[in-house]
C-alpha positions in Angstrom: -9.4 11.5 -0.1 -9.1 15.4 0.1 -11.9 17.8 -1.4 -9.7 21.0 -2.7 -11.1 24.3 -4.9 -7.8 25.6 -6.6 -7.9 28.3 -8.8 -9.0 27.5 -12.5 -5.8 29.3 -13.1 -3.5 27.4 -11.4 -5.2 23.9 -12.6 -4.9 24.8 -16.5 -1.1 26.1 -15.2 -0.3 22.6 -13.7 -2.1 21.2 -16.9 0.2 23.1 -19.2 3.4 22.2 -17.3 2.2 18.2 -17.0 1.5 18.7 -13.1 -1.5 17.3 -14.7 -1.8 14.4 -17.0 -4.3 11.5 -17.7 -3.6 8.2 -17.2 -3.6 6.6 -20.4 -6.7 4.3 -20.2 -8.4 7.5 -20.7 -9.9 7.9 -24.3 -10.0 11.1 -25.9 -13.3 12.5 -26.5 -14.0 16.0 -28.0 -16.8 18.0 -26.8 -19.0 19.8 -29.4 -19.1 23.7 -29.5 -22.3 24.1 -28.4 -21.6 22.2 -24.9 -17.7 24.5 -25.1 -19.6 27.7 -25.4 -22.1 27.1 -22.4 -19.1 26.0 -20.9 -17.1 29.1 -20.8 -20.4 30.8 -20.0 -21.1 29.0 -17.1 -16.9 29.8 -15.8 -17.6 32.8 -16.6 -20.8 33.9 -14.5 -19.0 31.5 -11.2 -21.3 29.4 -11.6 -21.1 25.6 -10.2 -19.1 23.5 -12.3 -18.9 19.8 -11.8 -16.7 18.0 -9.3 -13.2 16.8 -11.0 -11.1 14.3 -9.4 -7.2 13.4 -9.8 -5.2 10.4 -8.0 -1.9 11.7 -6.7 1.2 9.5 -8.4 3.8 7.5 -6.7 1.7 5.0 -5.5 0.3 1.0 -6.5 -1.5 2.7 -9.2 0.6 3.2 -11.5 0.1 4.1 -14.9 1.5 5.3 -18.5 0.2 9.4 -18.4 0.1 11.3 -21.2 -0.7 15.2 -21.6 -4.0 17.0 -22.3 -4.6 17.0 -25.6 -3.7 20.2 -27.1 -0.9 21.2 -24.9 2.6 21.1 -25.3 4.3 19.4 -22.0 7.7 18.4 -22.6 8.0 14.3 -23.2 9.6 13.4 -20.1 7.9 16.0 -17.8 6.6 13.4 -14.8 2.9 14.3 -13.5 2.1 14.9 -10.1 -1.8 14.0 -10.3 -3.6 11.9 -12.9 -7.1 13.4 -13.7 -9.9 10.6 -13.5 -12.8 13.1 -13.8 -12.8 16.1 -15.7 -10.8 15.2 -18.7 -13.6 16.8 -21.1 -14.1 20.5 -19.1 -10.4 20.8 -18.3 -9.5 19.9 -22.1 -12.2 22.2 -23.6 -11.0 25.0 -20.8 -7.2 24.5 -21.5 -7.9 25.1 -25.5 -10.3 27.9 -25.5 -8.9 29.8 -22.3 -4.8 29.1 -22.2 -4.0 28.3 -25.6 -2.6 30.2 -28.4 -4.4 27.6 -31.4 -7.8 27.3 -32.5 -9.8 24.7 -30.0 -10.6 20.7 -31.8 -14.4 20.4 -31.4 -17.2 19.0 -33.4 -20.4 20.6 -35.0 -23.5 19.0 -36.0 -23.1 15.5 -37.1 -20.3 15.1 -35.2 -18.2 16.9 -38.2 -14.8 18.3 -37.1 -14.2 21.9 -36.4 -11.6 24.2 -35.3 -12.9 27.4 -33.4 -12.2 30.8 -31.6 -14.2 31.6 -28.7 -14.8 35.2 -28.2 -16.6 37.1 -25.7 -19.0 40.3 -26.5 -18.1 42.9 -23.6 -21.8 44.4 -24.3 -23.8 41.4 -24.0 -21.1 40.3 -21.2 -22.1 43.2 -18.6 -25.8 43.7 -19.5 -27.4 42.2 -17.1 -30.4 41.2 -18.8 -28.8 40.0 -21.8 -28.1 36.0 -21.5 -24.9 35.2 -21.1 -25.0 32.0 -23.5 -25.8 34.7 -26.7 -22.2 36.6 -25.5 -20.1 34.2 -26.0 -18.8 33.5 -29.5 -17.9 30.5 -31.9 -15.9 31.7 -35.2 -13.9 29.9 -37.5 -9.9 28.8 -37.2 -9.2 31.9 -40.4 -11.5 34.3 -37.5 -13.9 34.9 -40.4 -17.6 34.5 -39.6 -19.3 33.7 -43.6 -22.5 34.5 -44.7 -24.9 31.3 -46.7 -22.9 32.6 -50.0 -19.2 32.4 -48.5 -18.7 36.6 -48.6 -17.7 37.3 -45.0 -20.0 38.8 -42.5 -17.7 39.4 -39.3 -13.9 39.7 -39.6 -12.0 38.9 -36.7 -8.6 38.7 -38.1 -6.7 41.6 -36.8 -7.1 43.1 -33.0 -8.6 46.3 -34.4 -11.3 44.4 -36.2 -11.6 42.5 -32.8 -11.7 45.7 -30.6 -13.8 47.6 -33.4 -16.7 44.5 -32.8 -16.1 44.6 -29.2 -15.2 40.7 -28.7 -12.6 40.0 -26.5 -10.6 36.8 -27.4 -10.8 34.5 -24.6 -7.6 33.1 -24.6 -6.0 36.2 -23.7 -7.7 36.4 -20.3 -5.1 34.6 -18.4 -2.4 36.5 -20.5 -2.0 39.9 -18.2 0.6 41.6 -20.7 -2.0 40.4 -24.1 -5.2 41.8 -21.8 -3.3 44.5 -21.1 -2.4 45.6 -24.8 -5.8 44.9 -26.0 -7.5 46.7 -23.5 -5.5 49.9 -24.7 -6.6 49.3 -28.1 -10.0 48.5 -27.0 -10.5 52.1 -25.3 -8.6 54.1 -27.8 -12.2 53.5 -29.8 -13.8 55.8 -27.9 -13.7 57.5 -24.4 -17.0 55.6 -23.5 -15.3 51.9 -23.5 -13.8 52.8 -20.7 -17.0 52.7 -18.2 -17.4 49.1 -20.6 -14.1 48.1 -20.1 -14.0 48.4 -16.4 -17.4 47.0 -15.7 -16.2 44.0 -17.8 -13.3 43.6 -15.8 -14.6 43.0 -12.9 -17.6 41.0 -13.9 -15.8 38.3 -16.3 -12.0 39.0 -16.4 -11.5 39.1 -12.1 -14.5 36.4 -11.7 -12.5 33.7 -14.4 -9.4 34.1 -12.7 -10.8 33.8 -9.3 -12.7 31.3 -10.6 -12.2 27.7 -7.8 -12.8 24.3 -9.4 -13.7 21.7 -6.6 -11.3 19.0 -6.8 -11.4 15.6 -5.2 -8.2 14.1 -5.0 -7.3 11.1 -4.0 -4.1 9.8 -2.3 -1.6 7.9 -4.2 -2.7 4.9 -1.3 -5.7 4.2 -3.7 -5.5 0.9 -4.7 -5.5 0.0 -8.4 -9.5 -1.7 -8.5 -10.7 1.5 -6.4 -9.4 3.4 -9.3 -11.0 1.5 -11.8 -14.0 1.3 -9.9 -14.5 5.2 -9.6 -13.2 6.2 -12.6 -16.2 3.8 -14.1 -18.8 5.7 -11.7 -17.6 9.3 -12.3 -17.1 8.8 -15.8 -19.7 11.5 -17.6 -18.4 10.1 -21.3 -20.9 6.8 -20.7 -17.9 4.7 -21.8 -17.6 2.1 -19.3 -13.5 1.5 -18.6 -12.3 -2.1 -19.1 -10.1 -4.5 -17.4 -8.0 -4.8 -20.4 -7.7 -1.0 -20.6 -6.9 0.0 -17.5 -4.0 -3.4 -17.9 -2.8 -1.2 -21.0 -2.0 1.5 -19.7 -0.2 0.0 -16.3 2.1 -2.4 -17.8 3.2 1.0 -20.0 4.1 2.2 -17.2 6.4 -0.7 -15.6 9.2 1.1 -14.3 11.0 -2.2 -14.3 10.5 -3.7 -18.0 10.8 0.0 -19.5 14.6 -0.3 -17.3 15.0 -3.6 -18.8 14.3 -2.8 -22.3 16.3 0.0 -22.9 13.3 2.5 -21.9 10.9 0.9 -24.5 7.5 0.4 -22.7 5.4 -3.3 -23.1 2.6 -2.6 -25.1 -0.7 -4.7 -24.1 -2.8 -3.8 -27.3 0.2 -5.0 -29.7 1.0 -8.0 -27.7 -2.9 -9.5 -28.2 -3.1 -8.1 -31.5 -0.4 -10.4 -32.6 -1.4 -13.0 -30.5 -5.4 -12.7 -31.7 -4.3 -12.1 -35.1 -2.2 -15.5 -35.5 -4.8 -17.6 -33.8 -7.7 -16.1 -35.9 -5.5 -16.7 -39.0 -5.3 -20.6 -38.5 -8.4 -20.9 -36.3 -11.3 -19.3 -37.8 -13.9 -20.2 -34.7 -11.5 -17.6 -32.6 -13.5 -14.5 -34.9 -11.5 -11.7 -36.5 -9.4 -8.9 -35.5 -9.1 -5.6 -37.8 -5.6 -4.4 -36.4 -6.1 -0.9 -38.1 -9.5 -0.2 -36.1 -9.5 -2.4 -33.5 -12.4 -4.0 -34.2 -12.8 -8.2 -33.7 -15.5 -10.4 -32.9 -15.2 -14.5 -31.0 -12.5 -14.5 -28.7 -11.5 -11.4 -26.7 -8.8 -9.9 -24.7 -11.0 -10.4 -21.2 -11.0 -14.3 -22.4 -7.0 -14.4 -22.7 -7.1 -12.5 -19.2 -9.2 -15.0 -17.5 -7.5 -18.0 -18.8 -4.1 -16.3 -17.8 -5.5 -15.2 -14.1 -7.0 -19.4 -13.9 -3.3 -20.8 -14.8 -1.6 -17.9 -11.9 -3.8 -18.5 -9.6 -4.0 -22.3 -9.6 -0.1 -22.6 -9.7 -0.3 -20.3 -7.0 -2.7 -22.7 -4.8 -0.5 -25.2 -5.7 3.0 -24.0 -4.4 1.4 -22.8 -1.3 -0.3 -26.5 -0.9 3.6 -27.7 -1.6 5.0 -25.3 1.2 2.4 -25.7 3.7 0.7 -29.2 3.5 -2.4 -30.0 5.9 -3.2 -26.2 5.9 -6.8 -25.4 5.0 -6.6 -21.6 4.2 -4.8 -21.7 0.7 -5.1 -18.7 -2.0 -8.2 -19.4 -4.1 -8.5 -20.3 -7.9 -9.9 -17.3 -9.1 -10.2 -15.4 -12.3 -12.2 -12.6 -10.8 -11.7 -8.7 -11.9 -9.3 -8.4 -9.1 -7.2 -11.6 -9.7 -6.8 -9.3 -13.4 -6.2 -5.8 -11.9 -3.3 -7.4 -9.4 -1.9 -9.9 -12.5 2.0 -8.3 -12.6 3.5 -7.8 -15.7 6.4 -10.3 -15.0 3.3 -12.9 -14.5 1.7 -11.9 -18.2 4.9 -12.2 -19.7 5.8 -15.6 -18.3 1.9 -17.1 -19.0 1.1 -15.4 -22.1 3.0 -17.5 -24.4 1.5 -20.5 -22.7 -1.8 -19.4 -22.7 -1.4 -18.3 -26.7 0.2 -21.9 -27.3 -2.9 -23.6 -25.1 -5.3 -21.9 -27.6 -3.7 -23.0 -30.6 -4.5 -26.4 -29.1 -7.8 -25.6 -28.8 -8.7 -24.3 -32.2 -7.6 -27.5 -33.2 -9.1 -29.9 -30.7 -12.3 -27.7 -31.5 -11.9 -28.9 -35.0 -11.9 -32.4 -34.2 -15.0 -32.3 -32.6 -16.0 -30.5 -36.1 -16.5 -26.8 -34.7 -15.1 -24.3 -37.5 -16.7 -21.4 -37.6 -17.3 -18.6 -35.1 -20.6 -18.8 -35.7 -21.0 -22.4 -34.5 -18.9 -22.1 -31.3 -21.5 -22.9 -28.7 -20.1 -21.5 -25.9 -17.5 -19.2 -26.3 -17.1 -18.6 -22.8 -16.1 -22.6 -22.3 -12.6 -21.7 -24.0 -11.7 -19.5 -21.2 -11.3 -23.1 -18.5 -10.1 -25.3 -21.4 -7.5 -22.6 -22.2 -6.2 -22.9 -18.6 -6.6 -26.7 -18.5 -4.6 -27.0 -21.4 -1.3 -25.2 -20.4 -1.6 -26.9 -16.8 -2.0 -30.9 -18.1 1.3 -29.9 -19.4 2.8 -33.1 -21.7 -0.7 -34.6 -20.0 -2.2 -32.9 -22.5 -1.7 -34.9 -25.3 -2.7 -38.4 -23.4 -5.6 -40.7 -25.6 -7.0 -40.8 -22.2 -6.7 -36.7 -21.8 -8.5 -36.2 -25.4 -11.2 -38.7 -24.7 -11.9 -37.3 -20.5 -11.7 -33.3 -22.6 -14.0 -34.5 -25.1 -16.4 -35.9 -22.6 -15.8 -32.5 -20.6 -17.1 -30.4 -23.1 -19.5 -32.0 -24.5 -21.1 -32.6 -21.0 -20.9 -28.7 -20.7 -22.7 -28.1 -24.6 -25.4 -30.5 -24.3 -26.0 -30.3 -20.8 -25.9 -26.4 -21.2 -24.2 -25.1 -18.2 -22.4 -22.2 -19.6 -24.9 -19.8 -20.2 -24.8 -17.9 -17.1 -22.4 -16.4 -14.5 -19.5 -18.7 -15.4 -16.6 -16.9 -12.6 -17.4 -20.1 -10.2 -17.6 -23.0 -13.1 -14.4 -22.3 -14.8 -13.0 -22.5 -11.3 -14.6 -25.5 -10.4 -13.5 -26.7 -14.1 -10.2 -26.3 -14.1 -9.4 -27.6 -10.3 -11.7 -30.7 -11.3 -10.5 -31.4 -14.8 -7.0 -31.0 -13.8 -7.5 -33.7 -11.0 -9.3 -35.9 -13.3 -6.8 -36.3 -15.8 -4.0 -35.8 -13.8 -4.3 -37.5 -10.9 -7.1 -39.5 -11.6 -9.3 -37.8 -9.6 -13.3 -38.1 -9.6 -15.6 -36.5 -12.4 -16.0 -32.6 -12.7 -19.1 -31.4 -11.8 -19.3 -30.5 -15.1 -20.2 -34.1 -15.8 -22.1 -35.4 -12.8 -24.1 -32.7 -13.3 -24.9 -32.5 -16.9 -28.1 -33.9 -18.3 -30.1 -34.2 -21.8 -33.9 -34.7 -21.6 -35.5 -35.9 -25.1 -38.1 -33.1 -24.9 -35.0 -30.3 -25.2 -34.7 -31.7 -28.9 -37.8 -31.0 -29.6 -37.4 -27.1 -28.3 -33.7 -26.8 -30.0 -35.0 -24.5 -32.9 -32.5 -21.7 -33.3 -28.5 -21.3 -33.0 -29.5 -19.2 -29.6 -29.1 -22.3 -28.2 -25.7 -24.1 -27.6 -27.1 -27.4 -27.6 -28.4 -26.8 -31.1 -25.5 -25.7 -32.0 -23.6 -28.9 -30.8 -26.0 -31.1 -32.6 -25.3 -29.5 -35.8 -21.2 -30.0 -34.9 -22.1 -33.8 -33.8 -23.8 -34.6 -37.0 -20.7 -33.2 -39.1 -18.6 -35.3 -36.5 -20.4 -38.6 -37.4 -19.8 -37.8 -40.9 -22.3 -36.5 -42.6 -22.4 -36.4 -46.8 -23.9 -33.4 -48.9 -26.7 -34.3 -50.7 -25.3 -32.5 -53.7 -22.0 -32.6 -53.7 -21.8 -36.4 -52.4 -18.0 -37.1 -52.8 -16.8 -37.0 -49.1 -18.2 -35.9 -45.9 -18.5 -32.5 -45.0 -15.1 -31.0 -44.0 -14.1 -27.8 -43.0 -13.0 -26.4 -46.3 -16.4 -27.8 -47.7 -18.4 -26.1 -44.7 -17.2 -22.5 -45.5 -17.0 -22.8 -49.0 -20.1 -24.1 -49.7 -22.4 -22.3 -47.3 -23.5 -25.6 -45.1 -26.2 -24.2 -42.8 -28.6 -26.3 -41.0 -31.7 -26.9 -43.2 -35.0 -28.2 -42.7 -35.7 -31.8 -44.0 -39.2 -31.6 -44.5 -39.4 -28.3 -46.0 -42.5 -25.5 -44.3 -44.0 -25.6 -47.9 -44.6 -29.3 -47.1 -45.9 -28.6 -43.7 -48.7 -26.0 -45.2 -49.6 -28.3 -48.2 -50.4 -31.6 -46.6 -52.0 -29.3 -43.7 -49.5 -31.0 -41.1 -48.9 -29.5 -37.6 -46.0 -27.6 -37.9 -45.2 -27.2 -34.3 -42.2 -29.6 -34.8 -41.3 -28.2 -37.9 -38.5 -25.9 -36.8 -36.6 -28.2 -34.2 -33.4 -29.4 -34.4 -34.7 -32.7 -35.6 -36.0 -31.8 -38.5 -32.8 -30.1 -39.6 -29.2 -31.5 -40.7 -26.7 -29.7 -42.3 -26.6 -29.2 -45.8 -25.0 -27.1 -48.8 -27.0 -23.8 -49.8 -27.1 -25.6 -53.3 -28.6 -29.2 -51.7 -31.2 -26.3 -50.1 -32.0 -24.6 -53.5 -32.2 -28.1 -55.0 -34.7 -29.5 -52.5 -37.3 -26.6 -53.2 -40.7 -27.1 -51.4 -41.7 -30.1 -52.5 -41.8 -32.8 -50.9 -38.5 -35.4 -49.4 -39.9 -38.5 -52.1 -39.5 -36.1 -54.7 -36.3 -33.9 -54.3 -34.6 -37.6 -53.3 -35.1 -38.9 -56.7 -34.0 -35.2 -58.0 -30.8 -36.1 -55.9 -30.7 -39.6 -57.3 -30.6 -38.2 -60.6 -28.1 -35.3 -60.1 -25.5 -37.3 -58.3 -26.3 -41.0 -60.5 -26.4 -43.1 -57.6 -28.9 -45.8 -57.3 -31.5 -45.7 -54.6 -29.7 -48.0 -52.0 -26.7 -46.0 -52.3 -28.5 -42.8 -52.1 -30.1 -43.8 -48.8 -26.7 -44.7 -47.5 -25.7 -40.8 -48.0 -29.0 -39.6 -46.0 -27.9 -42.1 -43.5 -25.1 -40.2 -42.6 -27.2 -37.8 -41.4 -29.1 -40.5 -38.7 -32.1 -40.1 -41.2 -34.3 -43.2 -41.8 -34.4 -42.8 -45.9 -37.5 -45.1 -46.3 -39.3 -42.6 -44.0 -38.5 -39.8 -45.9 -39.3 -41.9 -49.6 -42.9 -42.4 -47.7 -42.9 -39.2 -47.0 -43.7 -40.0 -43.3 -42.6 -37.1 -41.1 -44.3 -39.1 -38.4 -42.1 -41.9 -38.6 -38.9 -39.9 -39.8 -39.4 -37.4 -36.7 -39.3 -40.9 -34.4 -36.8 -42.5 -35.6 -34.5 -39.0 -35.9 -35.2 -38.4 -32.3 -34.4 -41.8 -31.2 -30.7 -41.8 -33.2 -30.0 -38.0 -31.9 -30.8 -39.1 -28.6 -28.1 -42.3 -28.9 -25.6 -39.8 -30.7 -26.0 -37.4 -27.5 -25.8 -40.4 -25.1 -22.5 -41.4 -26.9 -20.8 -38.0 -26.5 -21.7 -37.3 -22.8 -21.5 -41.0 -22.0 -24.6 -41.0 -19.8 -28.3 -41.7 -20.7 -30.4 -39.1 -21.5 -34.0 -38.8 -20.2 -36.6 -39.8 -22.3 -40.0 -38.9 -21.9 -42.3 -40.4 -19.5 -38.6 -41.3 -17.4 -37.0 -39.3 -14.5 -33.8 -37.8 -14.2 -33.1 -40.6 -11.3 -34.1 -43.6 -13.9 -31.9 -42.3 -16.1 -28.8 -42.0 -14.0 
């Protein structure tokens, strides 16, 4: 790393000729005229202006560059240094000082504007005056309008310009332009030329000798330092992601751009198509607006992770293979490294695997009855089943495979163990789950360590929680029946098109009439999911009286009604009494056994021990 002060000069020189470029992970951002014009007032008074900091090309870092906006480098002109810090100043300084078109800014509420920036040669070497007030913001036409549109400073011609005394900034590194201007400047009046020469030496000679301190770093830098510092420097606030800084590397692959008849791989097109086909069949994967970029449930740092889990695993693997009885073998790892060094020859050849694993998923999701994006309780556990899916291979698709899965991730909702740091389980996951299946290997830890104590029911209250959000999958899994629209059980088609939502049983109306404790109201055992028109039909009365409602509606005896609330592991009788005592006892006791059944160990019930119930 090397700390330089070139001239301003020769910078916005190397910036109009593509010396300097940015790499392309860089987002454009335009800085507002009020932060341009104390800009050019701080450059021109020498004062300090903030550290900038390029990366010298050539090296392991290597990205797609493009120009500054604004300029006009020649498509194929090859940078020398890629500016990581700065982007804003040099941009705003390129436009208002070396260009011959208005500068791209914003006003206030962030509309767009295109502006002049002049400089008043009074104000400029009056040393009392402040240098912010001589600097000057017109519009592109040069007309400054008064509230009524009729003009009140016209800038259009250089005699109306030397007649007002503002000198056009982005002249000043223009000798020949300065020049002819100046002689039109001091053909007003033999007094301009004291003005004149005062001004020359106080903004003209202080701009162009004018140093910007420069960090640059050697082409050496390794690609995560990059990253790294770019994040850290970065005044914008906008925190760089993996997936970015990905972009723009693999648009810069030398090799595929040779092998595709100079066409570079686009990262953002690939995922959009792959994100767009999975949301289109799998609606728990989110959505993806390709126009804005915009999408919710599964992201690109997902697809990343599950790609960096299958690369490095078969990377363990064939070193395991090669060196048997060795201990120090490349580590499983899905880290930000392991996605910073992932080659693009590596993407390309898991990708399509990866894509094809989550396809599986959505639908092995489905048969456990999660549809929605909304109801995914972990969205993170995708990322290891991803990978586990694309290394079982033909494995895969094993009764014995679905049934171990199954248990896997169950274990991991109920028992809740993907709400934290998650780097070391889905490492743990994959080399476990893999085994497990595979080679018959012993449980994950997954599922030794996952347990389900009866008081959790009782706290499940809101879809913050996974495991409340399993429950309300596991009921639709055991086949539960609408209480209004009683033909089948609740599919997917019915879910989203008739608003199921988890709804209380023994509505809070109840609760505050009979003057009940309503502490257990809002847990998950007092809920089971339900149509928005079995909610309106239930009002607040009480469960005895919206049943025979629903007995009515639907013209099913009372036996057979009770068989459709039975789906829902609710004791009917309990409910006819209107009991919640009884009903909240007997619910807990069948959710419990429903839990039990889906991580295939016993849960711990009150006044028991986790060791009684291993």
């Amino acid at each position: 790393m090397a700390l330089d002060g070139p001239s301003l000069g020769k910078m916005l020189d190397d910036v109009a000729a593509g010396r300097i470029q940015l790499p392309d992970f860089q987002r454009q951002w335009k800085w507002d005229d009020d932060r341009i014009r104390a800009l050019l007032a701080t450059v021109t008074l020498d004062y300090p202006l903030g550290v900038a900091m390029t990366l010298e090309t050539g090296g392991e870092a290597q990205f797609k560059a493009r120009p500054l906006h604004g300029t006009d480098v020649e498509q194929h002109a090859v940078p020398e240094q890629l500016l990581l810090d700065g982007q804003q100043r040099l941009t705003s300084l390129f436009q208002a000082l070396r260009s011959d078109r208005p500068v791209e800014t914003t006003g206030t509420r962030n509309k767009p504007l295109r502006r002049w920036y002049y400089i008043d040669i009074v104000k400029a070497v009056d040393e009392a005056a402040d240098r912010d007030e001589a600097i000057v913001s017109v519009p592109e036409d040069r007309v400054v309008r008064g509230a009524y549109g009729h003009a009140v400073q016209d800038l259009s011609t250089r005699e109306k310009e030397c007649a007002s005394g503002l000198f056009p900034l982005n002249l000043i590194f223009e000798p020949d332009l300065t020049g002819k201007w100046q002689r039109a400047y001091v053909s007003g009046g033999d007094d301009r030329w004291d003005l004149w020469s005062a001004f020359q030496a106080r903004v003209i000679d202080t701009v162009k000798g004018f140093k910007v301190p420069l960090i640059r770093l050697p082409k050496e830098t390794r690609k995560e330092a990059v990253c790294s510092v770019f994040e850290r420097v970065n005044t914008g606030g906008v925190v760089l992601n993996v997936f970015e800084l990905l972009t723009a590397t693999y648009a810069g692959d030398a090799q595929y751009s040779a092998d595709h008849g100079g066409q570079d791989f686009s990262l953002i097109k690939d995922w959009q198509d792959i994100k767009g086909k999975l949301c289109a069949d799998h609606p728990v994967f989110g959505t993806l607006d390709k126009e804005t970029g915009q999408e919710t449930g599964l992201t690109s740092l997902d697809f990343l992770q599950a790609i960096a889990l299958v690369r490095t695993y078969m990377r363990k693997q064939e070193f395991l293979a090669e060196h048997p009885g060795v201990a120090n073998a490349p580590a499983v790892s899905c880290k930000r490294r392991d996605l910073l060094h992932l080659p693009l020859a590596d993407y390309t050849r898991i990708a399509p695997k990866t894509a094809e694993a989550l396809s599986w998923v959505g639908r092995f999701l489905a048969t456990q009855h999660v549809f929605r994006e909304r109801d995914l309780p972990y969205g993170s556990q995708v990322v290891p089943l991803a990978a586990i899916a694309v290394l079982l291979g033909e494995a895969l698709h094993e009764p014995d495979a679905q049934e171990k899965l199954a248990r896997w991730y169950w274990c991991g909702v109920l028992g809740e163990l993907y709400g934290g740091v998650t780097d070391t389980r889905f490492v743990r996951d994959v080399e476990q789950v893999v085994g497990w299946i595979k080679d018959g290997g012993a449980q994950p830890d997954t599922v030794t360590e996952a347990t389900f104590q009866e008081q959790r029911l009782h706290r499940l209250a809101s879809r913050n929680s996974a495991a409340y959000k399993g429950i309300h999958a596991l009921l639709l899994k055991e086949g539960a029946i609408d209480w209004y629209f009683h033909g089948e059980p609740i599919n997917e088609q019915f879910l989203i098109g008739q608003y199921v939502d988890i709804r209380q049983v023994f509505p809070k109306a109840w609760f505050e009439q009979n003057g009940v404790d309503g502490t257990r109201m809002s847990s998950i055992v007092n809920k089971t999911p339900l149509s928005y028109r079995a909610m309106q039909a239930m009002g607040a009365g009480a469960p005895s009286a919206y049943l025979t409602a629903f007995e009515r509606h639907t013209g099913s005896p009372g036996d057979w009604f009770d068989d459709i609330v039975g789906t829902h592991l609710i004791d009917a009788k309990a409910l006819r009494a209107d009991d919640f005592d009884a009903f909240y006892r007997d619910r807990t006791a069948r959710l419990l056994e429903l839990v039990e059944r889906e991580m295939g160990k016993t849960a711990v019930r009150e006044g028991t021990s986790d060791a009684d119930a291993a």
